[in-house]
Backbone bond lengths (Angstrom), bond angles and torsions (degrees), N, CA, C in turn:
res aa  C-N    CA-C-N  psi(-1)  N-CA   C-N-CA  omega(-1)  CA-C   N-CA-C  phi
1 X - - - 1.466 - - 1.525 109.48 -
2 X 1.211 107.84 142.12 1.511 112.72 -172.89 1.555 119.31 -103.66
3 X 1.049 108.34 114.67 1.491 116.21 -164.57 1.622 121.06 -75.51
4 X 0.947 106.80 95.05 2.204 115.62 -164.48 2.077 92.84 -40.37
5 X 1.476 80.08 136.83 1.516 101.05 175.29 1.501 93.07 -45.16
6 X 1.371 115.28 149.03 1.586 126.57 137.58 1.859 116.71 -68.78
7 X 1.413 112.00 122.23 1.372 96.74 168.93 1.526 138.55 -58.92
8 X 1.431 127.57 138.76 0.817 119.01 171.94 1.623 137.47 -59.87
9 X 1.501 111.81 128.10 1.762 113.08 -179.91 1.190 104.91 -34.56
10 X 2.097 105.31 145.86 1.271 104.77 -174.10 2.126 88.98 -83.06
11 X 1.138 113.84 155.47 1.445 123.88 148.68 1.610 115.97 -41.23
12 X 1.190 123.57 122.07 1.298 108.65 -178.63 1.320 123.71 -112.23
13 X 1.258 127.17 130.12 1.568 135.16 -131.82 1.333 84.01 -94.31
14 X 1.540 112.71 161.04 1.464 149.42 -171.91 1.338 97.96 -76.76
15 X 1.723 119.40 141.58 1.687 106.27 -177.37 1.173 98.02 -176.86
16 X 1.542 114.46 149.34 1.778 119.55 -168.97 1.509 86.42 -135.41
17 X 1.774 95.23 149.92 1.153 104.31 -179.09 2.015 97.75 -132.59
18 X 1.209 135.74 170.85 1.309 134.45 -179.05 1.802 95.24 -125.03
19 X 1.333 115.27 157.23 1.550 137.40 171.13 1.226 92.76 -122.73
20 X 1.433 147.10 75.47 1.659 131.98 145.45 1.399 116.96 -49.08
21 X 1.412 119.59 119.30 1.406 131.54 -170.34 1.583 101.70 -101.77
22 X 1.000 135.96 152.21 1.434 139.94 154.92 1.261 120.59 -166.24
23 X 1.841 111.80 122.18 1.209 139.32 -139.20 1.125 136.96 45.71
24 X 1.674 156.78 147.84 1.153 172.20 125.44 1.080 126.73 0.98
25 X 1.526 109.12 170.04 1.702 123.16 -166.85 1.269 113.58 4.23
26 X 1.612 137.73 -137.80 1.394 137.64 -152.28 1.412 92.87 -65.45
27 X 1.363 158.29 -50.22 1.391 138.81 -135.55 1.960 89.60 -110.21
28 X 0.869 126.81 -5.12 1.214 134.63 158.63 1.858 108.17 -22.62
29 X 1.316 123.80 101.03 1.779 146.10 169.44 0.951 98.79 -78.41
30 X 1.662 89.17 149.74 1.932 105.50 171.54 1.555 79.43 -134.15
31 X 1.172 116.69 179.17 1.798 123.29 -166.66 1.606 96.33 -133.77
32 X 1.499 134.65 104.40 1.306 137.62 154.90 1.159 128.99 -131.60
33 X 1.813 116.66 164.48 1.064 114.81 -156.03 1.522 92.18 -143.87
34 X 1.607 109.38 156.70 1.549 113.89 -167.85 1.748 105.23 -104.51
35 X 1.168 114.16 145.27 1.478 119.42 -166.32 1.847 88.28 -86.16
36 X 1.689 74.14 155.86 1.710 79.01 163.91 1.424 157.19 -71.49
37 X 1.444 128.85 151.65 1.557 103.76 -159.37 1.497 125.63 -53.20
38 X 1.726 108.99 -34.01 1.360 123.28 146.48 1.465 152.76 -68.03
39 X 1.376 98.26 8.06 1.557 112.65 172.34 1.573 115.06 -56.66
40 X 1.683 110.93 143.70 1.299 96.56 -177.28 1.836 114.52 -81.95
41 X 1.278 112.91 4.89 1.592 114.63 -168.43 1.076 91.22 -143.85
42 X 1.598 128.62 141.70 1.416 147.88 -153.07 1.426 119.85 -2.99
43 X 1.518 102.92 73.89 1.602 110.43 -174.56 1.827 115.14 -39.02
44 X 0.689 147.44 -156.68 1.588 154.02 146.78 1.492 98.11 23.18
45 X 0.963 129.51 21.44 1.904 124.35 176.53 1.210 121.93 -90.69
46 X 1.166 149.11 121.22 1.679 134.56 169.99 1.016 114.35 -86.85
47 X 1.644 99.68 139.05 2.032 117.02 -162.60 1.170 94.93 -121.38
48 X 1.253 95.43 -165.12 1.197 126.77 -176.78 1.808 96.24 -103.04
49 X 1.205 130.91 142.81 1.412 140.34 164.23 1.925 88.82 -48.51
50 X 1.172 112.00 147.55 1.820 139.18 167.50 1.179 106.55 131.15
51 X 1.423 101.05 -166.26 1.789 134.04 -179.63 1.613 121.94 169.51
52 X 1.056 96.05 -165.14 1.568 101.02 179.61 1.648 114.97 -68.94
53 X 1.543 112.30 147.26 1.557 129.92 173.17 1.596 106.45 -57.55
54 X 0.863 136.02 100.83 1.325 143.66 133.86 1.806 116.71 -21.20
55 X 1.587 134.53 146.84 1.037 136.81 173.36 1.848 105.20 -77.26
56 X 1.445 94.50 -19.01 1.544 90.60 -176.22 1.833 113.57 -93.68
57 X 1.562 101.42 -5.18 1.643 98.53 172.66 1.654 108.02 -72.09
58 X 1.272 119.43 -30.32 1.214 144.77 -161.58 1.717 109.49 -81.76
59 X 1.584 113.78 -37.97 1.248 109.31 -175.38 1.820 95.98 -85.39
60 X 1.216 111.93 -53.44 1.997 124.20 170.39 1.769 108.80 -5.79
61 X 2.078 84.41 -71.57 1.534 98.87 -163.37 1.291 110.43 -73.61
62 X 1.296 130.97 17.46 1.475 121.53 -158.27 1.494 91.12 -106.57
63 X 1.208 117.36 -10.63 1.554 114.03 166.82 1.754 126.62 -113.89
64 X 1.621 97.40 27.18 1.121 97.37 176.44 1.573 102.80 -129.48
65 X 1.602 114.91 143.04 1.499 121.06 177.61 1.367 112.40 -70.94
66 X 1.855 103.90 121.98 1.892 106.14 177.03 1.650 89.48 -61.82
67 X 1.494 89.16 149.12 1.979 121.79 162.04 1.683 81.96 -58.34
68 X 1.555 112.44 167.20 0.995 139.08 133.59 1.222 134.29 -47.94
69 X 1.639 103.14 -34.29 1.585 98.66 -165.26 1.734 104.33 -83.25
70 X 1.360 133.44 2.12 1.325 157.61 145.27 1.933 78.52 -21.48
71 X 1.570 98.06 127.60 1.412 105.02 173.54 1.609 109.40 -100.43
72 X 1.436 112.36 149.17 1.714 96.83 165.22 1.110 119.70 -71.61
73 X 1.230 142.78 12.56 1.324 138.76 134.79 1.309 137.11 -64.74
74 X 1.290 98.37 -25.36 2.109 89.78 153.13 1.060 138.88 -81.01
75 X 1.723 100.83 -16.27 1.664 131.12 -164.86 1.412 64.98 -88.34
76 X 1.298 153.98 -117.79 1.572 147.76 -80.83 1.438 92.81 -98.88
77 X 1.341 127.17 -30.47 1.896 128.75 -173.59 1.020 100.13 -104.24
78 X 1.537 139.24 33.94 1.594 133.31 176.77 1.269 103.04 -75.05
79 X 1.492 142.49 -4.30 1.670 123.60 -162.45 1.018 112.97 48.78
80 X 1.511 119.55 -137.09 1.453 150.36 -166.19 1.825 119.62 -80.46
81 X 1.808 90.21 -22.87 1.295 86.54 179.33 1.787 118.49 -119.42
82 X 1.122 126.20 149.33 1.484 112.63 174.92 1.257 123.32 -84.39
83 X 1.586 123.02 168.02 1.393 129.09 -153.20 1.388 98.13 -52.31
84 X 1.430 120.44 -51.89 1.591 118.04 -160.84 1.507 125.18 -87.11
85 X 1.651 89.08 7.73 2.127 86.26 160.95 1.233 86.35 -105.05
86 X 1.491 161.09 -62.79 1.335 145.80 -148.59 1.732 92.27 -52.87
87 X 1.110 134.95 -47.75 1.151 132.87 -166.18 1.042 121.18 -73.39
88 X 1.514 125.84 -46.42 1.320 134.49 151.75 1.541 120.19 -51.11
89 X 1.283 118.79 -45.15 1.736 103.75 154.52 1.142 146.37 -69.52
90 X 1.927 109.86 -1.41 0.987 129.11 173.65 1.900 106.43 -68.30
91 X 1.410 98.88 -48.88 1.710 99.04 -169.96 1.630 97.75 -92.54
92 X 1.123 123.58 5.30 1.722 113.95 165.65 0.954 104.21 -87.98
93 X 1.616 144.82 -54.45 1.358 139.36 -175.27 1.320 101.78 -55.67
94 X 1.468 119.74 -58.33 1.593 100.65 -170.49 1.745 126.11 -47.60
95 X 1.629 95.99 -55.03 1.601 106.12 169.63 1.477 111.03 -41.96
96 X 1.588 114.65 -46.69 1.781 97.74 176.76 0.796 138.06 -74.11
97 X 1.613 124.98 -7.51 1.285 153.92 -157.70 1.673 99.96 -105.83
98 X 1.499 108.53 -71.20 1.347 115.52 -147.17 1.575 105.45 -86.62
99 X 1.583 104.16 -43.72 1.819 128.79 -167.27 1.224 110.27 85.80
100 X 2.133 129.49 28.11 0.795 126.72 -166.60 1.715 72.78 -117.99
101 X 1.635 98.01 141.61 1.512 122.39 150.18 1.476 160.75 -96.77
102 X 1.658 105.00 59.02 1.275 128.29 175.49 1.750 116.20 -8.85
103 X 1.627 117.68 70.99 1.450 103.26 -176.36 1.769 100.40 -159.78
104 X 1.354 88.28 -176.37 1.816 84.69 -168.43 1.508 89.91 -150.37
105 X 1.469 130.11 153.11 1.042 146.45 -92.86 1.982 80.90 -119.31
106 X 1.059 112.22 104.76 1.749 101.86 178.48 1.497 94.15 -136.70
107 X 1.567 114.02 84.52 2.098 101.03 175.72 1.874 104.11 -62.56
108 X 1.169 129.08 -7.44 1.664 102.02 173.19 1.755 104.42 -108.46
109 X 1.258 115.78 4.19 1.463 83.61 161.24 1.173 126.25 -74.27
110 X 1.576 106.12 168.48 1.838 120.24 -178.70 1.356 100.58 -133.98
111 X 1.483 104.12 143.79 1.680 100.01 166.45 1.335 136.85 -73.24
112 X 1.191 125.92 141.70 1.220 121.28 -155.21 2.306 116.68 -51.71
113 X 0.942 95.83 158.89 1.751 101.11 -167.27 1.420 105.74 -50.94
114 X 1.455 130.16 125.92 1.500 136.89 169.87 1.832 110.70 78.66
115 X 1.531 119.09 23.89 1.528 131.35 -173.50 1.644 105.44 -119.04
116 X 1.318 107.72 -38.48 1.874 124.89 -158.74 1.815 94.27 -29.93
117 X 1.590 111.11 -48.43 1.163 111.27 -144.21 1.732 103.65 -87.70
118 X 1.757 117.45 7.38 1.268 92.76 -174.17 1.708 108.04 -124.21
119 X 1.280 128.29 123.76 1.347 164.35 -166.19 1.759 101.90 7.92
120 X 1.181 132.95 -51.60 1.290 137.03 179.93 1.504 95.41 -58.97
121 X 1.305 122.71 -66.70 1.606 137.46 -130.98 2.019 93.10 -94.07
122 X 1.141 104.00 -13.48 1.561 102.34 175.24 1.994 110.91 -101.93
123 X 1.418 96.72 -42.23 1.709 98.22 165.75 1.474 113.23 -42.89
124 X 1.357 103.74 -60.10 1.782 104.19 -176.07 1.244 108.08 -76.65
125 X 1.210 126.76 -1.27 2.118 111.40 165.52 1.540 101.28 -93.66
126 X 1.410 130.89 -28.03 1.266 121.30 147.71 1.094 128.37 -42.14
127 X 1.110 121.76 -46.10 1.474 141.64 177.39 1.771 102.32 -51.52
128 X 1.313 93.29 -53.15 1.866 93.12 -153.60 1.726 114.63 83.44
129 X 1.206 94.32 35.45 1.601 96.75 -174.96 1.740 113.11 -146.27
130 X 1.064 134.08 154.34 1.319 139.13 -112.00 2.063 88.25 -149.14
131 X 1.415 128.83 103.96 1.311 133.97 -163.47 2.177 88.47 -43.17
132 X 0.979 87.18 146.68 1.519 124.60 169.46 1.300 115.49 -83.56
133 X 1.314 101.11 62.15 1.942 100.34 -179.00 1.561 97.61 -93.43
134 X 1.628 126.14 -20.35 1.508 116.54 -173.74 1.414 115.92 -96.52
135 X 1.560 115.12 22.77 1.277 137.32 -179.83 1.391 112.85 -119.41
136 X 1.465 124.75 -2.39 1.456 136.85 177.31 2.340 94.88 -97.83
137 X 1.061 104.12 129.74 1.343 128.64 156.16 1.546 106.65 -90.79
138 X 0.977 115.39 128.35 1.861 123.90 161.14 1.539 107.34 -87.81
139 X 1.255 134.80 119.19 1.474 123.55 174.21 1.629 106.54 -145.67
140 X 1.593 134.52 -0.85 1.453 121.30 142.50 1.284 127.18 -152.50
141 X 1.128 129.78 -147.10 1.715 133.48 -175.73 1.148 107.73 173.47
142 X 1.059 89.20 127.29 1.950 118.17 168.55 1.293 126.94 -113.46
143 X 1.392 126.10 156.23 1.506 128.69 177.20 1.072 110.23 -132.92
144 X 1.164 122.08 132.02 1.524 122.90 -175.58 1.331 124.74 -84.66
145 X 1.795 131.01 125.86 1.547 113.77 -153.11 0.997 96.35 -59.19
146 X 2.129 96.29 162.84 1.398 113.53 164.85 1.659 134.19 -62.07
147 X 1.228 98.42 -6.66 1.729 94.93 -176.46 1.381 97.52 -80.41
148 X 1.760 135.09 -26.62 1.103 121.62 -169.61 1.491 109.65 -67.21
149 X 1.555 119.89 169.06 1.008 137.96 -169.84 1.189 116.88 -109.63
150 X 1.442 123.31 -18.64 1.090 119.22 142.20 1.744 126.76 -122.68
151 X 1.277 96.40 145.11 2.002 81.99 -152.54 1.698 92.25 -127.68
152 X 1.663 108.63 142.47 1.338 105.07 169.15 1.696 114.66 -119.32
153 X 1.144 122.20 163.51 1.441 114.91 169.25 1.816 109.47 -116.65
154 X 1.279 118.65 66.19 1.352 136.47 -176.97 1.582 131.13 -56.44
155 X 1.141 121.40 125.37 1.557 111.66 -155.78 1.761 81.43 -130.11
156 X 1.151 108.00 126.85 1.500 132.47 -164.70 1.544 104.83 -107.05
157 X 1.367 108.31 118.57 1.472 114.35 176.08 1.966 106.90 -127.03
158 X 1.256 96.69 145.54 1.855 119.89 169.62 1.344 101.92 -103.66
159 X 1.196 103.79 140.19 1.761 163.91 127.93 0.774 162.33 11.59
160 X 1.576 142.07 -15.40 1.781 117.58 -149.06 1.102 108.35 -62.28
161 X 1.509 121.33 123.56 1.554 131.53 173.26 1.547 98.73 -40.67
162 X 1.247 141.35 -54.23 1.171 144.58 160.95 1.792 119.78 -1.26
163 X 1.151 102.55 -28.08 1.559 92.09 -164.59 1.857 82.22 -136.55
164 X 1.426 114.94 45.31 1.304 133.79 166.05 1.216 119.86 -112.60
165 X 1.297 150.83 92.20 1.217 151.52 -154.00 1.848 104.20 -103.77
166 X 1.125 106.64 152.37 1.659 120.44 168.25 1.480 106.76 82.47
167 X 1.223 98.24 -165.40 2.089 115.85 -162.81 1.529 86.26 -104.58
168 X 1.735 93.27 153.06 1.269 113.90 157.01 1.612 116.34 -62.80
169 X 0.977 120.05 156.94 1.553 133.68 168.90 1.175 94.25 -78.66
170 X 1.797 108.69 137.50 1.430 104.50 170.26 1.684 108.44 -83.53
171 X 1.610 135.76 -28.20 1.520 131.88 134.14 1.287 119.30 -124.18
172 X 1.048 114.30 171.98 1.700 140.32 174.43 1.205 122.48 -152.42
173 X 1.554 111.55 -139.54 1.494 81.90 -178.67 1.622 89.88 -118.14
174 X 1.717 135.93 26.15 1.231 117.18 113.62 1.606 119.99 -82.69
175 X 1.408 106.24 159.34 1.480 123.98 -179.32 1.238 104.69 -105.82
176 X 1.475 121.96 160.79 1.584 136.07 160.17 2.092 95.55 51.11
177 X 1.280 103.64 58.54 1.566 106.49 166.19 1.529 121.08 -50.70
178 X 0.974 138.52 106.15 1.167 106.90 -179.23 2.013 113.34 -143.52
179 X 1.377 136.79 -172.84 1.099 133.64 -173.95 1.988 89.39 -119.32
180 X 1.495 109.28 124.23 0.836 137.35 167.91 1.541 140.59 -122.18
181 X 1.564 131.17 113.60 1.184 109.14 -172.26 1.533 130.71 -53.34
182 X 1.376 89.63 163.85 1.941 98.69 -156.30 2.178 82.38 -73.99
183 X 1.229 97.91 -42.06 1.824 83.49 -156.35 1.996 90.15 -87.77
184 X 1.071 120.53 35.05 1.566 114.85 169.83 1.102 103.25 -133.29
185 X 1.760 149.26 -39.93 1.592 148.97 -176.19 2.019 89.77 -34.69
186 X 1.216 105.74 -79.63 1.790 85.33 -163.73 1.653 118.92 -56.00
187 X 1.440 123.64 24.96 1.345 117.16 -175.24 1.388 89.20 -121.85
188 X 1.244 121.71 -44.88 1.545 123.41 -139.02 2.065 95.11 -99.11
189 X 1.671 102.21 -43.13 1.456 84.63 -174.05 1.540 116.56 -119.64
190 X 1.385 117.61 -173.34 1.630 90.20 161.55 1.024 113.78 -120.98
191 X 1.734 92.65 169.20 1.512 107.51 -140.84 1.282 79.59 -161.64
192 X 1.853 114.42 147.61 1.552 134.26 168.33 1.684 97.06 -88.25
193 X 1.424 82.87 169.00 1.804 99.26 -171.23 1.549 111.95 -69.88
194 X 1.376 121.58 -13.96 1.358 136.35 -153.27 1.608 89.62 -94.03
195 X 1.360 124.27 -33.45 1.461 137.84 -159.94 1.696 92.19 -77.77
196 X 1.425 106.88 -60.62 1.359 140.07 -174.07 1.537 108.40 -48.57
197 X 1.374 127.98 -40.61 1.157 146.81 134.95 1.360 115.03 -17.41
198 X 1.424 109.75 -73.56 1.246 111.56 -156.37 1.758 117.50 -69.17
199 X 2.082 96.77 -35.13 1.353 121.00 -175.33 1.984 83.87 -55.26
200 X 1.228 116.92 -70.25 1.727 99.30 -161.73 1.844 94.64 -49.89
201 X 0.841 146.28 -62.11 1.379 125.10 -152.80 1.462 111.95 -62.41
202 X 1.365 124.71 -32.83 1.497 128.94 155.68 1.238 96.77 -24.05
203 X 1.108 99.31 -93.51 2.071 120.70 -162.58 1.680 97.20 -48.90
204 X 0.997 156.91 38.99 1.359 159.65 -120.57 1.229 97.56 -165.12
205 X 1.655 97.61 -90.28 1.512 113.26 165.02 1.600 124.13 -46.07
206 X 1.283 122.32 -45.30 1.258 112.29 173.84 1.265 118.17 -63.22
207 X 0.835 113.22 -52.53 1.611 128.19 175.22 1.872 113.72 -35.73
208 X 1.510 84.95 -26.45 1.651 96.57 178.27 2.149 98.65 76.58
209 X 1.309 122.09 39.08 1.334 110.84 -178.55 1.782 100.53 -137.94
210 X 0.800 111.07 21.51 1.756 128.88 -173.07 2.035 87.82 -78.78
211 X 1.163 112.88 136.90 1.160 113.39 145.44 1.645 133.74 -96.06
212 X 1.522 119.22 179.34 1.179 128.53 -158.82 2.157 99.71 -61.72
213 X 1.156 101.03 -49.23 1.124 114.50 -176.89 1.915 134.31 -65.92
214 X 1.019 124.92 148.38 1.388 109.01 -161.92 1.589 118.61 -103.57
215 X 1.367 133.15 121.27 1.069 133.01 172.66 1.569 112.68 -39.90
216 X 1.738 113.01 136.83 1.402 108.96 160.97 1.197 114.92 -106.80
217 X 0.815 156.49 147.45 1.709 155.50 -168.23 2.178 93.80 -116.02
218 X 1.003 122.00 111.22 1.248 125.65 153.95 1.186 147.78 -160.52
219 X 1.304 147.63 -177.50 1.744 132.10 -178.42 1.574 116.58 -107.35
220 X 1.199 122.76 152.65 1.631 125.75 165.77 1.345 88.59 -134.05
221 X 1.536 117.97 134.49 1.139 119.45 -176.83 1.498 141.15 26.54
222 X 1.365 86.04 42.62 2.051 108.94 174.29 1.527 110.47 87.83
223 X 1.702 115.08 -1.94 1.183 108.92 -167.59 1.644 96.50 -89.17
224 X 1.133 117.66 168.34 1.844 107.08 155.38 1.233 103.03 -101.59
225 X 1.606 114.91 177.82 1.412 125.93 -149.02 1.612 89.43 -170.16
226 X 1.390 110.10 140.14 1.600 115.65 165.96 1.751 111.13 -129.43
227 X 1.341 104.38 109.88 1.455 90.17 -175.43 1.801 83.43 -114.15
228 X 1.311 124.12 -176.81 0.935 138.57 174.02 1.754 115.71 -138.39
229 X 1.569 100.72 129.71 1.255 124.53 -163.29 1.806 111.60 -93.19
């Protein structure tokens, strides 16, 4: 008897996610929002604001200089994509998601040539302000198992709501946005383990006990696994 192939793992696409923090120690917020009941990837779950890299985060950032504070750990584990589209899709997802504007105060920047006109890249020339890539922290990464069908390879960046400009969306395509404490989200809502993950490395960094190195969040045979890169 002939035993049917197992399908092959999907490839798992390039993807930034944001941690907006706002305020300190115990009352210390993270900002999330719950996907929809019809979403095809964690229907009813509350995330983190992101998604997948776009070809157009990638053409944007290619004319803008990475911050320094860019770790060599994104530079050497970037995959497929380079530092300045993960980064640049980091503050587009949020803006589409949240309507908060990840940026810092630059009146002569311009958006990059043939971009001006699309929703991120025209807010911040309104603005007079210049994307906020040296206001993103990198601190983990996850991969989504192979049995799923749709799979991301997510590189997780923090925050200070502080250098977040504008109103929440009253929807998008998260629902019920809201500011939640950092040490109550895994009690109060739900949330996957991968999220749960990320909330301890939040509290990590604040805490000031995070090391140099970056958590990976991933599976070997359905289990998860955290090695650090």
């Amino acid at each position: 008897m002939t035993m049917p192939e197992r399908p092959k793992p999907v490839r798992p696409r390039d993807a930034a996610s944001v941690v907006l923090v706002r305020g300190a120690g115990p009352a210390a917020e993270v900002l999330m929002g719950r996907r929809r009941r019809k979403a095809a990837f964690l229907p009813n779950i509350y995330v983190f604001p992101g998604g997948r890299v776009d070809p157009s985060d990638i053409a944007a950032g290619r004319a803008m200089t990475l911050p320094d504070v860019v770790s060599e750990s994104l530079t050497r584990r970037r995959g497929s994509t380079p530092p300045h589209g993960l980064l640049v899709a980091a503050i587009r997802e949020t803006f589409e998601e949240t309507g908060l504007l990840i940026a810092e105060d630059d009146p002569t920047w311009r958006a990059p040539t043939g971009h001006a006109e699309s929703p991120l890249w025209h807010a911040l020339t309104q603005a007079r302000a210049a994307p906020g890539m040296g206001r993103l922290r990198y601190v983990a990464r996850a991969i989504t198992p192979t049995m799923s069908p749709r799979r991301f390879n997510t590189r997780f960046f923090m925050a200070d709501a502080e250098h977040a400009r504008g109103n929440l969306l009253p929807q998008s395509e998260l629902l019920d946005l809201r500011w939640v404490r950092l040490t109550e989200a895994t009690r109060i809502l739900p949330i996957v383990d991968v999220t749960e993950f990320v909330l301890r490395t939040v509290a990590a960094h604040l805490a000031g006990e995070a090391g140099q190195r970056i958590p990976l969040w991933h599976y070997v045979g359905g289990t998860a696994h955290v090695i650090y890169e």
